[in-house]
C-alpha positions, 0 to 999 in steps of 0.5 A, spaced: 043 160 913 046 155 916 053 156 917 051 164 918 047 163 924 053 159 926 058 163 925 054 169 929 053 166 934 061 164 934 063 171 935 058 172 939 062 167 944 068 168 942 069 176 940 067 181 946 067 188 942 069 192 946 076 187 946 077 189 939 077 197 940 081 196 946 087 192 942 087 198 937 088 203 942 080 206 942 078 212 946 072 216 949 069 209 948 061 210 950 056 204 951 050 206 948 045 200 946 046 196 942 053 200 939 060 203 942 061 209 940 068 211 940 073 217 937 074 214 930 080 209 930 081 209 922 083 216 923 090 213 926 091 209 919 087 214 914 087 222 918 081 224 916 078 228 921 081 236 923 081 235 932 082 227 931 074 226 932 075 229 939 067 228 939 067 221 938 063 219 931 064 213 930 061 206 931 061 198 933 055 194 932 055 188 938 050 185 935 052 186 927 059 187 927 059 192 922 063 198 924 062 205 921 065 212 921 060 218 920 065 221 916 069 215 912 064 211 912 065 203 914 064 196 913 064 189 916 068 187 922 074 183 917 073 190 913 076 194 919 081 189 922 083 189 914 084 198 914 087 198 921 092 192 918 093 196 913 094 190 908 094 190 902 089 182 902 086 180 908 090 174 910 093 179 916 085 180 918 083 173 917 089 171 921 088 174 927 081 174 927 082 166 927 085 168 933 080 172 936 074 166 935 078 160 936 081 161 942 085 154 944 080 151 939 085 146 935 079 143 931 076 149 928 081 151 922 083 158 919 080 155 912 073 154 915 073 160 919 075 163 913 070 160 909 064 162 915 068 170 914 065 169 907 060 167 907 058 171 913 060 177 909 057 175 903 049 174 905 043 177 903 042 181 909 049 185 908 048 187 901 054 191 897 050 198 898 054 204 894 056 208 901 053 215 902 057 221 905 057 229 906 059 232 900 062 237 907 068 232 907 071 235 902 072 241 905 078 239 908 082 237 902 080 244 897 086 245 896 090 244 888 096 241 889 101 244 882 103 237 881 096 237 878 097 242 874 105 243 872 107 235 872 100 232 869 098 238 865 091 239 869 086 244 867 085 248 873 077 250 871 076 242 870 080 240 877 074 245 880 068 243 877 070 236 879 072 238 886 079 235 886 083 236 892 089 235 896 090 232 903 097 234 906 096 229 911 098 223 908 101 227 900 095 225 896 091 227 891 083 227 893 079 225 886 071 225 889 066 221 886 059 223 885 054 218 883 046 220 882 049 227 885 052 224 891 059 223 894 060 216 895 067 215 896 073 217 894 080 216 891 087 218 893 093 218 889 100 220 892 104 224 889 110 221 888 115 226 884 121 228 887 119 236 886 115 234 891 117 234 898 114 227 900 112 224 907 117 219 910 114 212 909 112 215 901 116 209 898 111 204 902 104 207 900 099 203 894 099 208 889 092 209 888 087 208 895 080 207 894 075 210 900 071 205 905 066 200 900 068 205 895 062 202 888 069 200 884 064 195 880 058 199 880 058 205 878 062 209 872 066 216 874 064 223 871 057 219 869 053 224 872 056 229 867 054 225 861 048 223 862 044 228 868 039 224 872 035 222 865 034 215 862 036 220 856 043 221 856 046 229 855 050 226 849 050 221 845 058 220 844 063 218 849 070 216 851 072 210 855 078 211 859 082 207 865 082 211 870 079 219 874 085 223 872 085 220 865 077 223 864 079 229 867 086 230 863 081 229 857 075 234 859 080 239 859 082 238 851 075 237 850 071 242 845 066 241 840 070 235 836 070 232 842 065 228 845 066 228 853 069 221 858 067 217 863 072 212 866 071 206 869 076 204 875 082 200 872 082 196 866 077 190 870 071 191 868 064 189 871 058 187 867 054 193 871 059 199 868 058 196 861 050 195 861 051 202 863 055 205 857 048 201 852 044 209 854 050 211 848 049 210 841 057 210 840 063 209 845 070 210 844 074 206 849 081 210 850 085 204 855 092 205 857 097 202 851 099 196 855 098 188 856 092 190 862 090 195 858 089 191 851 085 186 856 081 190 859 079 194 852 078 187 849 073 185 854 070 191 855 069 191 848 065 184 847 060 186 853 058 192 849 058 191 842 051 188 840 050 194 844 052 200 841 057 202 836 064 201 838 071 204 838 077 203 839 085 207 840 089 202 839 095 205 837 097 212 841 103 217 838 109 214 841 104 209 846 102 215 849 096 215 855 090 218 855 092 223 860 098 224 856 096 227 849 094 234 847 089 237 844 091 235 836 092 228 838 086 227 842 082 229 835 086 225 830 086 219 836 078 220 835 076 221 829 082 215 827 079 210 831 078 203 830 071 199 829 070 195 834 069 189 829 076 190 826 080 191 833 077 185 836 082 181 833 088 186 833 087 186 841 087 178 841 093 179 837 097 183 843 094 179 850 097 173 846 103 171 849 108 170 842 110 162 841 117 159 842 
């Protein structure tokens, strides 16, 4: 607690809230308490409120630092420097946080404010909650794009049921994320085909962006539809993949021949989402055919296999992705699949760099 209360009271003295607003340009500022309630500023890098939050709905602690938006959700005072930054890490954030708690201090270095900022954000008393939302936040992206439909082959009745939408203001596809029946974030996907029209700064934009605090390593897409609210799951087979998109393009191939998929959020994986597929009897892990894929694969394979019974699809027809097979290939991909012992040594064999 030591470096904590340190740092507290750091930024205290060093850090006048209000400033912060005010550098980002912040309107409609209201002193309440112990907050300043202001109209959002991440509504400037990620657009998400219909009239600009002409109504003021976002915050910032003076005490906390925790910054927070009704509607987008929040995070820790790094965090919000890091989205209005727009960077990809947080060395931008960092630095001009430096900045703002050193002052003419030449002592008081970037790595030990740095490791003050970890520490800080890491303590007990900010744990990693899985952030809530109001499912009416969707509303505004109900909209299907085609690209869904025509490029990526979607089955329109799935794309509905998972309330997959599309937000024109920033060329994204929008895939919410339910956990326990709850929105807790969302993903966005640019549509980067040229069929398409694309907004100006498309070249420059992540293909994929995650919604603030989104519950990457703790929870697991579409498990609400596998395993309802039970300790008991709904099946007692599943298919492993990637990404959203991936279970989803799945889901619409699917019959009784097929057992339904969950998707975890890229090929890294946590010991959480592997302890929450041991509910299964079998799992199929269908992870796209590449390096990062075969890693993640393997590694999701020795989490579980004293667990459950394992499977693997090593070898899709032409390397195909989950998202890209039909409904034939799907089936014979399934019931082809390899034993999880035997694939071990065959996804060592392909994340093994060859010898000179």
């Amino acid at each position: 607690m030591g470096y904590y209360q340190d740092f507290i009271d750091l930024c205290k003295r060093r850090i006048d809230p209000r400033s912060i607003l005010e550098f980002y340009g912040a309107t409609n500022i209201i002193d309440r308490e112990d907050e300043l309630i202001h109209s959002c500023l991440l509504d400037k890098v990620d657009p998400h409120h219909a009239h600009g939050d002409a109504n003021p709905s976002a915050a910032l602690n003076k005490t906390k630092l925790l910054y927070s938006c009704g509607v987008y959700g929040g995070g820790s005072l790094l965090w919000f420097v890091a989205q209005m930054e727009q960077a990809t890490d947080l060395g931008r954030a960092i630095e001009l946080l430096t900045g703002l708690i050193t002052g003419d201090d030449e002592q008081t270095t970037t790595e030990s404010v740095q490791k003050k900022i970890d520490e800080l954000f890491a303590d007990p008393e900010y744990p990693n909650d899985i952030p809530q939302y109001n499912a009416s936040v969707l509303q505004a992206w109900r909209f299907i794009h085609p690209y869904l439909i025509e490029d990526r082959g979607l089955d329109p009745r799935v794309l509905v049921a998972h309330a997959v939408g599309y937000d024109a203001s920033t060329n994204t596809i929008v895939v919410p994320h339910f956990w326990k029946q709850q929105l807790v974030g969302w993903q966005r996907r640019i549509i980067d085909s040229p069929r398409w029209p694309q907004l100006p700064n498309a070249g420059y934009q992540p293909k994929w962006k995650s919604s603030p605090e989104f519950p990457k390593y703790q929870t697991v897409y579409n498990y609400d539809f596998v395993c309802g609210l039970s300790s008991t799951p709904i099946y007692d087979q599943v298919v492993v993949v990637e990404a959203p998109l991936s279970a989803l393009a799945w889901e619409g191939l699917r019959d009784d021949d097929l057992p339904p998929a969950v998707a975890t959020f890229g090929s890294g994986i946590s010991e959480t989402q592997a302890q929450l597929l041991y509910v299964f009897d079998e799992v199929t892990i269908y992870f796209d055919h590449d390096w990062a894929g075969w890693k993640g694969a393997l590694k999701l394979l020795a989490m579980i296999i004293n667990h459950v019974r394992c499977f693997v699809v090593l070898d899709p027809p032409d390397g195909k992705d989950p998202a890209e097979v039909n409904h034939q290939e799907a089936r014979d991909l399934f019931h082809r699949a390899i034993p999880g012992v035997l694939a071990i040594p065959l996804l060592e064999d392909k994340i093994t760099p060859p010898k000179d």
